[in-house]
KEVEX-890505 format. One line per 5 residues: number of its first residue (from 1); their letters; for each residue x, z, y of C-alpha. Coordinates in steps of 0.25 Angstrom, whole numbers, always signed. Each point is the difference from the previous one (the first is absolute). Example, Ala and Ser with C-alpha at 12.3 -4.5 7.8 and 13.67 -1.06 7.14 Angstrom:
1	as	+49:+31:-18 ~ +6:-2:+14
This chain:
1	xxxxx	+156:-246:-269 ~ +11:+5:+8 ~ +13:+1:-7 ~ +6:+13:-2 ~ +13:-2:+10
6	xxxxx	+2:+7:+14 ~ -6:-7:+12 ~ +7:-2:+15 ~ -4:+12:+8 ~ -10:-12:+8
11	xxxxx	-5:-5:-13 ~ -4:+16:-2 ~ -7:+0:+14 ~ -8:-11:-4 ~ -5:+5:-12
16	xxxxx	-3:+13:+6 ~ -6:-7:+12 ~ -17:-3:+5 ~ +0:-13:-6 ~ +10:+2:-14
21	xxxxx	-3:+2:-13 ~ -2:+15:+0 ~ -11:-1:+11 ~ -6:-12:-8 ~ -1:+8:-13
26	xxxxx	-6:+13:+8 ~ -10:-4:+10 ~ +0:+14:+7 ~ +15:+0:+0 ~ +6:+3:+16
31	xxxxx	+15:-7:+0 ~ +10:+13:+6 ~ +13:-2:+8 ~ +3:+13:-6 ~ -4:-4:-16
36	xxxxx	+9:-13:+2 ~ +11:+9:+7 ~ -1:+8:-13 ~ +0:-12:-11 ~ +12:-6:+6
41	xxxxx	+6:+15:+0 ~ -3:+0:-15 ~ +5:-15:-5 ~ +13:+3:+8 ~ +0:+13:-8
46	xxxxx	-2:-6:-13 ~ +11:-10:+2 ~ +11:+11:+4 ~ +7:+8:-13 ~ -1:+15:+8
51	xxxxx	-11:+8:+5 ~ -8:-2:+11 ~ -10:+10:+9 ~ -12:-7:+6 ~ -10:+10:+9
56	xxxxx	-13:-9:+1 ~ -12:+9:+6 ~ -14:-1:-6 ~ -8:-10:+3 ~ +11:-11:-1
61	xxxxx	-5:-4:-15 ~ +12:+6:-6 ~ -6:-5:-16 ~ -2:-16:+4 ~ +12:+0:+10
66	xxxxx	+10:+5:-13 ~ -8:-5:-11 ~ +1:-14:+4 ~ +15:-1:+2 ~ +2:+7:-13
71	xxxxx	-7:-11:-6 ~ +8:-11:+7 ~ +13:+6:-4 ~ +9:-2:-12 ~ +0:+13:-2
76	xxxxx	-7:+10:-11 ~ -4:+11:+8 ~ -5:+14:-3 ~ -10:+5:+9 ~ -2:+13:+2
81	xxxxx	-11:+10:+6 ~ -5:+13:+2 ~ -13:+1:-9 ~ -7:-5:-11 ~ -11:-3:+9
86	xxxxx	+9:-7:+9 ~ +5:-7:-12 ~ -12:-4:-7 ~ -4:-7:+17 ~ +14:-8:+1
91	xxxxx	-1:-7:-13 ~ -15:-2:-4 ~ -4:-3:+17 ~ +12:-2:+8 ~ +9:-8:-11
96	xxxxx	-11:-8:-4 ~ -3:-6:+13 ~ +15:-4:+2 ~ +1:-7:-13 ~ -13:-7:+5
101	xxxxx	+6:-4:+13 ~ +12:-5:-6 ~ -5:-4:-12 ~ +9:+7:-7 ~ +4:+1:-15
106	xxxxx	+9:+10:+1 ~ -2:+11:-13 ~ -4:+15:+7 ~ -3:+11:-7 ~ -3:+14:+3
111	xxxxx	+6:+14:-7 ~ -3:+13:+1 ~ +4:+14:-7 ~ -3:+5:-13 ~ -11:+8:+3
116	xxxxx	-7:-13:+6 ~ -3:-6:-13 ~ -7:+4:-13 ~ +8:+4:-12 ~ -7:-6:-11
121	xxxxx	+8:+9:-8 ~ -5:+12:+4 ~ -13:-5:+1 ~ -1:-3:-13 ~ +4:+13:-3
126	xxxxx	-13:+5:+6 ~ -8:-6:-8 ~ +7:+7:-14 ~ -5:+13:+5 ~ -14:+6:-1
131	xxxxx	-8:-3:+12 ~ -6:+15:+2 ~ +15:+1:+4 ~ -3:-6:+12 ~ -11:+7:+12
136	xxxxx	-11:-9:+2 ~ +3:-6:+13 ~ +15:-5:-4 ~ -7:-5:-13 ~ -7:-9:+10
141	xxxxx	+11:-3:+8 ~ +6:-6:-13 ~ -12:-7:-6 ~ +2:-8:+15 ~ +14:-3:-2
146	xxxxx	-1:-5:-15 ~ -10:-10:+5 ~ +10:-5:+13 ~ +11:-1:-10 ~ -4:-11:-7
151	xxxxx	-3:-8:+13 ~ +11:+3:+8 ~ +12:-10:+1 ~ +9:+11:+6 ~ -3:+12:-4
156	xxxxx	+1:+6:+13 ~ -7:+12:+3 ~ +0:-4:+13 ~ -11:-8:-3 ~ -10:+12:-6
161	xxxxx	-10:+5:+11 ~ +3:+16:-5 ~ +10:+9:-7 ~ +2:+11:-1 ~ +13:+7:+0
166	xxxxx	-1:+7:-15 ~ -4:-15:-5 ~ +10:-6:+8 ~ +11:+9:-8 ~ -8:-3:-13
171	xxxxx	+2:-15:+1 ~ +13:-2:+7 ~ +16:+2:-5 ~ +10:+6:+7 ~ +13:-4:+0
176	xxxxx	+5:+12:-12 ~ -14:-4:-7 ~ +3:-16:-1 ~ +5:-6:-14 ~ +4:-12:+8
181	xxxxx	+3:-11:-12 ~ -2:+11:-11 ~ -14:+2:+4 ~ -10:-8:-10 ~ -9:-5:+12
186	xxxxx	+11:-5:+8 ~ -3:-14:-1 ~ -15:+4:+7 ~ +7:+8:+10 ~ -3:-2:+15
191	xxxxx	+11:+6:+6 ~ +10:-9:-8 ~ -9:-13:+1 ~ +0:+2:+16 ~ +16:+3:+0
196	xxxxx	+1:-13:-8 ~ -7:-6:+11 ~ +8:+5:+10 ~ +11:-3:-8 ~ -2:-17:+3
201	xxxxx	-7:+2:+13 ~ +7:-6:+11 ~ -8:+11:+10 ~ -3:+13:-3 ~ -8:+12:+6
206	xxxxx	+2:+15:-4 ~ -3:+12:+9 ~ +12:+10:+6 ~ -2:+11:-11 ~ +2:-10:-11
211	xxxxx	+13:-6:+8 ~ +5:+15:+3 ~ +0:+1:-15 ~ +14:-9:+0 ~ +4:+10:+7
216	xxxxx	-2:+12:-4 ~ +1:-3:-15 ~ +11:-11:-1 ~ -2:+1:-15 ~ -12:-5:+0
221	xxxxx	-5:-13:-7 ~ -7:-6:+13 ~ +15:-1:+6 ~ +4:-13:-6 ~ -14:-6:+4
226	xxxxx	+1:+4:+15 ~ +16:-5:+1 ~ -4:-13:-5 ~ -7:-2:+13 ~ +9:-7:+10
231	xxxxx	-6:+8:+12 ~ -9:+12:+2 ~ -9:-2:+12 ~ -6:+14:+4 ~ -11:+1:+9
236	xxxxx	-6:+13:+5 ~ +17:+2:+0 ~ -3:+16:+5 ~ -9:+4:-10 ~ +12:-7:-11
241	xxxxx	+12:+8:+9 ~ -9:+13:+1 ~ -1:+0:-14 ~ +15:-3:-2 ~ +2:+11:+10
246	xxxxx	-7:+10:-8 ~ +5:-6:-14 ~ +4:+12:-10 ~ +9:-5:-9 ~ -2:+6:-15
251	xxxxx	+12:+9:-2 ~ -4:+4:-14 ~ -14:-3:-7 ~ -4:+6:-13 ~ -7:-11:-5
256	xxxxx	+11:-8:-10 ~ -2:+13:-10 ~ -13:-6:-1 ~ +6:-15:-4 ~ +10:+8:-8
261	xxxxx	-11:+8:-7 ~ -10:-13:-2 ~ +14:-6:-6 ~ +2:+10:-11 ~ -13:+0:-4
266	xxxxx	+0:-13:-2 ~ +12:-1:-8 ~ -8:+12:-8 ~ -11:-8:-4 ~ +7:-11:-6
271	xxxxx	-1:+2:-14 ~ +13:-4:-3 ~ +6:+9:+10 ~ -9:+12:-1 ~ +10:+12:+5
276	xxxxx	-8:+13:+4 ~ +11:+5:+7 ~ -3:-12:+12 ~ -14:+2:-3 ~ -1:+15:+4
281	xxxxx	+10:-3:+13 ~ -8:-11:+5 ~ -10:+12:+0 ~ +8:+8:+5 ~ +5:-8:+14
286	xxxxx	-15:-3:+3 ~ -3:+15:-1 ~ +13:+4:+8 ~ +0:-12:+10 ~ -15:+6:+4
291	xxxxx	+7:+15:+1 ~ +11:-5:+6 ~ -10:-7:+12 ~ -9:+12:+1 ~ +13:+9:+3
296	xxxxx	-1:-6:+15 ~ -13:+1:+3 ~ +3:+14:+7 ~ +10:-8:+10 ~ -6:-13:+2
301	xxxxx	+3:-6:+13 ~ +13:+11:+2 ~ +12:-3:+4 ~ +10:+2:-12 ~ +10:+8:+10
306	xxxxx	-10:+12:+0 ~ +10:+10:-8 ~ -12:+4:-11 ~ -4:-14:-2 ~ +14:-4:-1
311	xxxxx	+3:+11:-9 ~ -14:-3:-9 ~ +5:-17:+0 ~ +14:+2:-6 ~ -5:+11:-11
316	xxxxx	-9:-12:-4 ~ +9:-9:+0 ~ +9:+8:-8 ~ -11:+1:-10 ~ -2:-14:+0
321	xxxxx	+15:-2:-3 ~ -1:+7:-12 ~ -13:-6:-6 ~ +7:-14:+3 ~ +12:+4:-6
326	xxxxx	-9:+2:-13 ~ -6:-13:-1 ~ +14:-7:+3 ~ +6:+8:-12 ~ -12:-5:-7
331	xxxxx	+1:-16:+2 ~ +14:+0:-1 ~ -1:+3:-15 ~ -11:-11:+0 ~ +6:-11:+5
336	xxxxx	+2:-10:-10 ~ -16:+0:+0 ~ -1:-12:+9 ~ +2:-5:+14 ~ -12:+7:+6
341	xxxxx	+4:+14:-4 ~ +14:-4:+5 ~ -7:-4:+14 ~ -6:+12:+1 ~ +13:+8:-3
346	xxxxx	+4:-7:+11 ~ -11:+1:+9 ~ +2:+15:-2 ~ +15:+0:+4 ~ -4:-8:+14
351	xxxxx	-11:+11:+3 ~ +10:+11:-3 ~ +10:-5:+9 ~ -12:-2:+12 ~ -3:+16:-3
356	xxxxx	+12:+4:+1 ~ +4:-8:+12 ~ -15:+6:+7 ~ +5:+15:-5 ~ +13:-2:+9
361	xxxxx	-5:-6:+12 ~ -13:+11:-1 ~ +13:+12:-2 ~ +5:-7:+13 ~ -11:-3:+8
366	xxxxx	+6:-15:+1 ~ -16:-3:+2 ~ -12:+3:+5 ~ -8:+2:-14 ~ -15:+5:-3
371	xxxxx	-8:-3:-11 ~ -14:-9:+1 ~ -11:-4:-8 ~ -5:-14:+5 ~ -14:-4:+0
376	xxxxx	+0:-5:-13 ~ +4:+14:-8 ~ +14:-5:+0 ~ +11:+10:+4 ~ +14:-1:+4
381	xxxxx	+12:+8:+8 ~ +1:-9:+11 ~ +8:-2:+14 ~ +1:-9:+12 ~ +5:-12:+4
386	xxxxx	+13:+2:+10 ~ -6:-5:+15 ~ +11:-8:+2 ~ +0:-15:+4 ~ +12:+0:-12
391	xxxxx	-9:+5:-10 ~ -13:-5:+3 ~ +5:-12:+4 ~ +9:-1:-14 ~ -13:+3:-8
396	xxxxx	-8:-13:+7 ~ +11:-9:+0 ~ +1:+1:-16 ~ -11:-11:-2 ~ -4:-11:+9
401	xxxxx	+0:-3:+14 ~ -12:+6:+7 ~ -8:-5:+12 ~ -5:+12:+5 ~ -15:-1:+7
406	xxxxx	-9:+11:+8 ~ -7:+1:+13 ~ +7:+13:+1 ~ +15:-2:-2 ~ +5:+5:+14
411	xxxxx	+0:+14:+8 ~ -1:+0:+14 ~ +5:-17:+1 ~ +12:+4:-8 ~ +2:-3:-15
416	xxxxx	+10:+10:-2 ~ -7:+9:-10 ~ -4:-10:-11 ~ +16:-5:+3 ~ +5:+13:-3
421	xxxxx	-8:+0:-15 ~ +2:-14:-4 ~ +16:-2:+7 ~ -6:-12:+8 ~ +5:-5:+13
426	xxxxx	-10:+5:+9 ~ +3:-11:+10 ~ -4:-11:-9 ~ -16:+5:-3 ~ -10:-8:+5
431	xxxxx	-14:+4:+8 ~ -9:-13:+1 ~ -11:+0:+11 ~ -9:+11:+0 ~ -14:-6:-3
436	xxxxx	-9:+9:+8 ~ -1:+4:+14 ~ +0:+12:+0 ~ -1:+4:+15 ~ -14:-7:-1
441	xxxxx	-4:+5:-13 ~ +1:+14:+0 ~ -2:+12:+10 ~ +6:+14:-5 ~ -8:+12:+2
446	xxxxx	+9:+13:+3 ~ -7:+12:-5 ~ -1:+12:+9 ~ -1:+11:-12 ~ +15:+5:-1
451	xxxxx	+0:+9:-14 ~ +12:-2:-10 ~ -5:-8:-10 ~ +3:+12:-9 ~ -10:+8:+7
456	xxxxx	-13:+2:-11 ~ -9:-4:+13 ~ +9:-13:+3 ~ -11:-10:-7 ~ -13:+6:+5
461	xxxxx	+6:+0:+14 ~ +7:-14:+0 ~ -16:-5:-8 ~ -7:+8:+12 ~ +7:-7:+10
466	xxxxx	-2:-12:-5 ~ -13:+0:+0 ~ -3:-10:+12 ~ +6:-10:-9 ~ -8:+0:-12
471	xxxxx	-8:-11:+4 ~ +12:-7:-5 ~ +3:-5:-15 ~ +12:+9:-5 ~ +13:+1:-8
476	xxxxx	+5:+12:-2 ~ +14:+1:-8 ~ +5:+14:-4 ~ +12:+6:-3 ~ -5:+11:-10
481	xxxxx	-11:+0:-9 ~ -5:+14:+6 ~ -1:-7:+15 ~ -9:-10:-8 ~ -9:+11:-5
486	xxxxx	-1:+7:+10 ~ -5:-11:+11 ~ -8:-5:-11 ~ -9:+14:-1 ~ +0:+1:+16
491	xxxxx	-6:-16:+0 ~ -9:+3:-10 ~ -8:+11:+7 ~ +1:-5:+14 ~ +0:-16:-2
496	xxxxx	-11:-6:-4 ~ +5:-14:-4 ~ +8:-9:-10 ~ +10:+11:-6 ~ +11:-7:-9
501	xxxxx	+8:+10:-7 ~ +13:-5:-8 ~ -2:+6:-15 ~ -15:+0:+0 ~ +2:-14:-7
506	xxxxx	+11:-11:-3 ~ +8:-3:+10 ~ -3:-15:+3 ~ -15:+1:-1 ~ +0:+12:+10
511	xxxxx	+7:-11:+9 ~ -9:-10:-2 ~ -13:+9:+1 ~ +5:+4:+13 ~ +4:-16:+5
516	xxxxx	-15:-1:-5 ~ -6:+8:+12 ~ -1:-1:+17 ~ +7:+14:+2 ~ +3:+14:-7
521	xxxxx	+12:+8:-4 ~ +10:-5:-12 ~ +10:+12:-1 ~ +14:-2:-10 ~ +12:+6:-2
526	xxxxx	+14:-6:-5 ~ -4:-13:-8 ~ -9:-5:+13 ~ +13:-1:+9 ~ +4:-12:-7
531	xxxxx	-4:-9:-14 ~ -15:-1:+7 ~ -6:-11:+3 ~ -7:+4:+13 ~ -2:-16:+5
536	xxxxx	-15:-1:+4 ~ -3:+15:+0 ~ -4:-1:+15 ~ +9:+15:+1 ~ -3:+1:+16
541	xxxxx	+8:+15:+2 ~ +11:+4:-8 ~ +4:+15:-2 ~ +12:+6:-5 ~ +0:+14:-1
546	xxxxx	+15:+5:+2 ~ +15:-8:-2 ~ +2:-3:-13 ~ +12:+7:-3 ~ +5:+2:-15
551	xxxxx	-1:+14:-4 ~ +9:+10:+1 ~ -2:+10:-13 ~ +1:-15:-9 ~ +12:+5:-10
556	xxxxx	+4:-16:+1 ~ +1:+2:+14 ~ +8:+12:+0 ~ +9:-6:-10 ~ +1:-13:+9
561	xxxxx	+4:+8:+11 ~ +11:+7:-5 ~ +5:-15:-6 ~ -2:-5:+16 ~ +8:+13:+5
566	xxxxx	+10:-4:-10 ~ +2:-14:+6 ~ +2:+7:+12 ~ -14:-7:+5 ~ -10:+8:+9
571	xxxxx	-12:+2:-9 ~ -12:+1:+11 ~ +5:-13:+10 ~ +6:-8:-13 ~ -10:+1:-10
576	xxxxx	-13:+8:+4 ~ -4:-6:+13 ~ +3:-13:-3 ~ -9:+2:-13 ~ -10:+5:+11
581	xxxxx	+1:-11:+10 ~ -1:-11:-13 ~ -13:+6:-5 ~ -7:+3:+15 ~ +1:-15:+1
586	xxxxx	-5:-3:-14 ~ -12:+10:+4 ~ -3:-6:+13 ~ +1:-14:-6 ~ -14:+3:-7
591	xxxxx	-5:-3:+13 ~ +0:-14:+5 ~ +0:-10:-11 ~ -5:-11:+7 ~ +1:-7:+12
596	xxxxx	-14:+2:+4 ~ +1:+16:-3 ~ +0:+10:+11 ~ +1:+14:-3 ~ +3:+14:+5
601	xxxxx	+12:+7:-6 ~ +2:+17:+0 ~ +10:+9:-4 ~ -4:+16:+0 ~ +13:+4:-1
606	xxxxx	+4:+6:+12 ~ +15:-3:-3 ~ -2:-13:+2 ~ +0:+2:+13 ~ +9:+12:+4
611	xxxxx	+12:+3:-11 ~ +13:-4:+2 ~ +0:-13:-9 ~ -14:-5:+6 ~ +5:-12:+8
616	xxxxx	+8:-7:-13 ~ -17:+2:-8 ~ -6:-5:+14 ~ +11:-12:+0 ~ -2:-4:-13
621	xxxxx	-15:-4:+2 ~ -2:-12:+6 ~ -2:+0:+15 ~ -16:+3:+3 ~ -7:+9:+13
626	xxxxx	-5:+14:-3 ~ -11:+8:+5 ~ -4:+16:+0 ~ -15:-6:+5 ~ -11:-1:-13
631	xxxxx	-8:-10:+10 ~ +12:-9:+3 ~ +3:-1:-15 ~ -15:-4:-2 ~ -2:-9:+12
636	xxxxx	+14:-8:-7 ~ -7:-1:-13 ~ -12:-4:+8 ~ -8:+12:-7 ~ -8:+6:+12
């Protein structure tokens, strides 16, 4: 067993070597300058008190080259990245072998959101109603999931092989639903037992959307459980600072009338404190609270500067006002009740302070605001983040030190972009080895169609002159899901072999039915840029369809631009095409995974080549030869 300390740089080496003890565990392990490179990046890291930027390309073995040194140290370490999926590899695959190869007995444990794990609250309550209430196939669904919950040791939906999103909402508390301690299955509940877990464990793995919560909800309970760790170690760092980037922070949320509603009836229901008056405001707020949320649905997404939205948001507010006044009229002739009915006169005094500090910075347009209804049906009036190193900067540097990892950190050579976001000093990031060479690995094909790539016949002509290459096994990564559907219904009438269409089935299975054949046509948007495992696909031509810049009718980035303008930053060189240049190289990284690969890569976007901006995309790709001549590609892939 090797004891948990850091090792001498050349003890490291050895470890990581042909003859050490990582290559005796895994007999198809290949040691890597770049990977040792890396590992000694990481302990030195760890052992500092500030943050670090390490760029380590793919193919290096970025999870073993920081997993072990993590292990080693003395440290308790939070690592984080960017999906479940990714999660889920680290710790049940990845973190497994390097507790093997050290012997480790270090404790680890895994957390995930809310919505990853069964409520059995909620579940139960399923059960109390009649079942014709449910449609026969969710009544099957749930049949399924009775049986797995009295065999899971997790209760992590993870670990179901379907469900659907109407279950899922079914069995699942968020954040306004959850009793915490009050709730009688609390003692059964997964989500406390894994965050009790985590709470001990000396390594922890979470995913970027659970991390940005401490972030954008500092009120939230997971707080104190993620400022324990000592460091935060975020690999797939672009994904983590993207999201940061486009972090809305809450400016006021509706949803503590329902808290505040759930406590008077409460207090109601107690026989010894019966009082209709709390009972009918509890019904009340619940009715007004849904009125209330309803009002935006005309101006979702809008900015609040827009006189009539403007004008509309401050009449409601008004009206709020008065509503809230009532109730505090109310408690304040109640309060020698108790302590919970003075915590919730209180609660309401800090929430009339919030909307009346919201009204004046709506009347002065202080903010970029908009109102948004997330995924999960919660809706709030939101704003941006300010772009500046201060503020973002400020924001990260409120917990632990982070050790930021990615293959894709730099623009053009430079690290000036994430610098800017995170306050870091450029000049102290680190780019270990690149793994592949890529001058021998991959031949660029340059199209000859020249139609903007916002032409309606861009796809079919960018397909047709592709069609030499066909021979070749494909990735093709979108940018919209209508480019997806479109070349998808030219292929399927005028290609006659393996088509794998993203949505057509889960997204992990359609990657490995297409690693599982000798050549066809895997077509994906957003999610297959990055978070995919693509190792072993065999993907011989890769084909982006246009630069991946961010849209420009998004009200979040229209907000962020006038927040950039305000800086005095220029929003296009500053902000939108180093977004570009980060994700062209996450796409192109699709490509070569191993060191045996070989591979074509295309771009249809004629900008590529001929706008203004080209040569920074062009120099941030790694250095490879190009061609206009189909054949030439061929005879490179040895296809002829």
């Amino acid at each position: 067993m090797v004891s948990s300390m850091a090792m001498s740089d050349y003890q490291l080496k050895a470890l990581f070597s042909s003859e050490g003890l990582v290559s005796q565990t895994l007999p198809a392990f290949r040691s890597r300058v770049g990977q040792i490179e890396f590992a000694q990046a990481i302990q030195a890291s760890l052992m500092q008190s500030g943050d670090s930027v390490i760029e380590a390309e793919t193919g290096i073995g970025k999870s073993l080259g920081y997993l072990i040194p993590v292990l080693l140290s003395n440290k308790r370490v939070l690592i984080s990245t960017y999906t479940k999926l990714l999660q889920d590899q680290i710790f049940h695959e990845d973190l497994a072998t390097a507790r093997k190869v050290l012997a480790s007995a270090k404790k680890v444990a895994v957390l995930k959101g809310r919505r990853n794990y069964l409520c059995p609250f909620k579940f139960g309550q399923l059960f109390k109603s009649p079942s014709k209430t449910l449609p026969a196939d969710a009544l099957a669904e749930v049949s399924a999931i009775k049986a797995w919950s009295t065999r899971t040791h997790t209760g992590d939906l993870s670990e179901l092989e379907i469900l659907s999103t109407d279950v899922m909402a079914m069995i699942t508390a968020s954040a306004d639903e959850c009793q915490k301690r009050r709730c009688p299955n609390f003692d059964q509940c997964p989500l406390y037992a894994a965050r009790k877990q985590a709470e001990t464990a000396d390594v922890v793995i979470v995913n970027h959307q659970l991390l940005m919560s401490r972030y954008e909800n500092p009120n939230d309970d997971l707080v104190e459980l993620v400022d324990q760790m000592e460091v935060q170690l975020i690999d797939e760092a672009d994904q983590f600072l993207r999201l940061l980037r486009e972090t809305k922070q809450v400016a006021f949320s509706f949803s503590w009338m329902r808290e505040i509603a759930f406590t008077l009836g409460r207090i109601n229901a107690d026989p010894q404190q019966h009082d209709p008056v709390l009972g009918d405001w509890a019904t009340l707020l619940g009715r007004e609270q849904r009125r209330f949320e309803s009002a935006y649905d005309s101006v979702l997404g809008r900015s609040f500067s827009e006189p009539v939205v403007k004008a509309m948001v401050l009449e409601q507010i008004d009206e709020l006002e008065l509503l809230l006044g009532r109730l505090t009229r109310v408690l304040e002739s109640r309060l020698n009740i108790g302590k919970i009915l003075r915590d919730a006169h209180r609660d309401l005094a800090g929430q009339m302070d919030k909307l009346l500090a919201f009204a004046a910075d709506v009347e002065e347009d202080a903010q970029s605001y908009w109102w948004e209804q997330d995924a999960r049906g919660g809706a709030a009036f939101r704003s941006v983040v300010p772009p500046t190193a201060e503020a973002m900067g400020g924001e990260l540097k409120s917990s632990a030190p982070k050790i930021f990892v990615s293959a894709t950190l730099s623009v053009d050579g430079s690290f000036a972009f994430i610098s800017q976001q995170i306050g870091y000093d450029a000049d102290k990031a680190i780019k270990v080895s690149n793994a592949f060479a890529y001058s021998k690995q991959v031949m660029g094909f340059q199209s000859a169609q020249r139609m903007a790539p916002d032409h309606p016949d861009f796809i079919p002509a960018l397909l047709e002159d592709l069609k030499m290459l066909r021979v070749l096994k494909t990735l093709m990564l979108f940018t919209s899901h209508r480019a997806l559907a479109g070349a998808a219904s030219y292929l399927a009438t005028s290609y006659q072999g393996n088509l794998f269409v993203q949505g057509e089935r889960p997204r992990q299975r359609l990657v490995q039915d297409f690693k599982n054949v000798t050549h066809g046509f895997l077509l994906g948007t957003s999610s297959f840029w990055q978070g995919v495992d693509f190792n072993g696909a065999g993907v011989e031509c890769l084909v982006i369809d246009k630069l991946p810049f961010l849209q420009p009718d998004d009200p979040k980035l229209i907000a962020r631009r006038r927040a950039y303008e305000l800086a005095g930053l220029d929003f296009f060189s500053d902000y939108i095409l180093p977004d570009c240049a980060l994700k062209l190289r996450q796409g192109f990284g699709r490509l070569i995974r191993a060191e045996g690969d070989q591979g074509v890569f295309i771009i249809g976007d004629p900008r590529f080549w001929n706008a203004s901006y080209s040569g920074l995309l062009q120099s941030s790709l790694p250095q490879f030869r190009w061609t206009r001549s189909a054949s030439e590609a061929l005879d490179f892939m040895d296809k002829r």
